[in-house]
N, C-alpha and C positions, 0 to 999 in steps of 0.2 A: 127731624128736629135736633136730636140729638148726635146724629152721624150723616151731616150730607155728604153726595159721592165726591164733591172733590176732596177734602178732609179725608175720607176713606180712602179712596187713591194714593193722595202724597205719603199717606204711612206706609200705605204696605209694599208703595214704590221706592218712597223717595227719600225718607225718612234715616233710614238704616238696617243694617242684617241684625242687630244683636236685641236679642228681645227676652227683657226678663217676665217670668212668668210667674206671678204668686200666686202659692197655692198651690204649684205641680207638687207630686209628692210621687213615688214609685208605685202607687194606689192606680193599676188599668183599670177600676171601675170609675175614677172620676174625672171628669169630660176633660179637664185642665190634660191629663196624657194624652190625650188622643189629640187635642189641641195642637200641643206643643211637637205632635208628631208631625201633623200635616206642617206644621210652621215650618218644619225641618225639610219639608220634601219641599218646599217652597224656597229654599236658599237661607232659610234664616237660622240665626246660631239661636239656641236656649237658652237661659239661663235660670235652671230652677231655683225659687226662691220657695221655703218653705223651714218650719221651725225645727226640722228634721235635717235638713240642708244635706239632702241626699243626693247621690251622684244617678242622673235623670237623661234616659236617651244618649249615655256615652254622655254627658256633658256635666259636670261639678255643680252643686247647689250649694246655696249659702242661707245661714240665717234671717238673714235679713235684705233687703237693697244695699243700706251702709254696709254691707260687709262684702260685697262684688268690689274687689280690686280695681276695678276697668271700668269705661265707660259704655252705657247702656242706651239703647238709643229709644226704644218702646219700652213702658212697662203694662203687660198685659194682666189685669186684676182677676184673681177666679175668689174674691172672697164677699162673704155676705155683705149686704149693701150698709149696714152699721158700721164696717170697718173699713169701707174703701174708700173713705173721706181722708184718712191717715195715711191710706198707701200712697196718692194721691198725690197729699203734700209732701210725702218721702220724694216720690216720684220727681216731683218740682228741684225738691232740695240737691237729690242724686245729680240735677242737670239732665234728665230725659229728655228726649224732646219731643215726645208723643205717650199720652196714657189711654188705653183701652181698656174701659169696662166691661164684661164678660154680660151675654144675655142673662138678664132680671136683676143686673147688677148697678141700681140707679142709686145717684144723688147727686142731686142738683144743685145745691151748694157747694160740691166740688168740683162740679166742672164747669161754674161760674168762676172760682180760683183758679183752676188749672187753663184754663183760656185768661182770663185775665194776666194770669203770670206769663200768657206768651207761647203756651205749651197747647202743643192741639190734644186733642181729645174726641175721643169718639165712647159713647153709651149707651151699652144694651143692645149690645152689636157682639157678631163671634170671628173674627178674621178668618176662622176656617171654612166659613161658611162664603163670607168675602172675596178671598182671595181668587178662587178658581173663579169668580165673575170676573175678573177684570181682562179676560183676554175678549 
């Protein structure tokens, strides 16, 4: 419903390599590292975003999305589902051109926005989980 396999495909295809991630933080207990690990063996660049904006897997973190210099082509959400309506519209605003919501990471009000704005979206989905299906 919320992540059919083509939508699924064209991001983790087609979309772009650079994928910010909120939420990674230097913390290996939380699923967001191991995440953004596999994303890496997978070809893709990190970008941890986190209020710490620690430097994550060899790769610079920043504050915020506004505060990534460059453009971002995914943003992958690791935060409670109360706050990822906001990451969301950052998301939109940055020019993303794909937002992924982290499994149990719902709301439906923004990703009736974030498709509306034109921007695909997948939710309640784990790319890491993804990605090694698509061969």
């Amino acid at each position: 419903m919320y992540a059919d396999p083509a939508t699924i495909r064209r991001i983790l295809t087609g979309t772009g390599d650079t994928w910010a991630v909120v939420g990674l933080s230097g913390n290996r207990e939380r699923a967001a590292y191991g995440v953004a690990e596999v994303l890496q063996r997978f070809g893709k660049r990190i970008v941890p975003i986190h209020p710490k904006a620690e430097t994550v897997h060899g790769e610079q973190g920043y504050a915020t999305l506004a505060d990534v210099p460059f453009p971002v082509d995914v943003v992958d959400v690791f935060v409670n589902s109360e706050h990822a309506g906001r990451v969301a519209d950052e998301a939109v605003a940055a020019g993303a051109k794909a937002v992924w919501f982290q499994l149990g990471v719902i709301d439906e009000s923004a990703y009736g926005r974030t498709r509306d704005a034109g921007v695909d979206m997948v939710m309640d989905r784990c790319p890491a989980i993804e990605i090694p299906r698509l061969d």
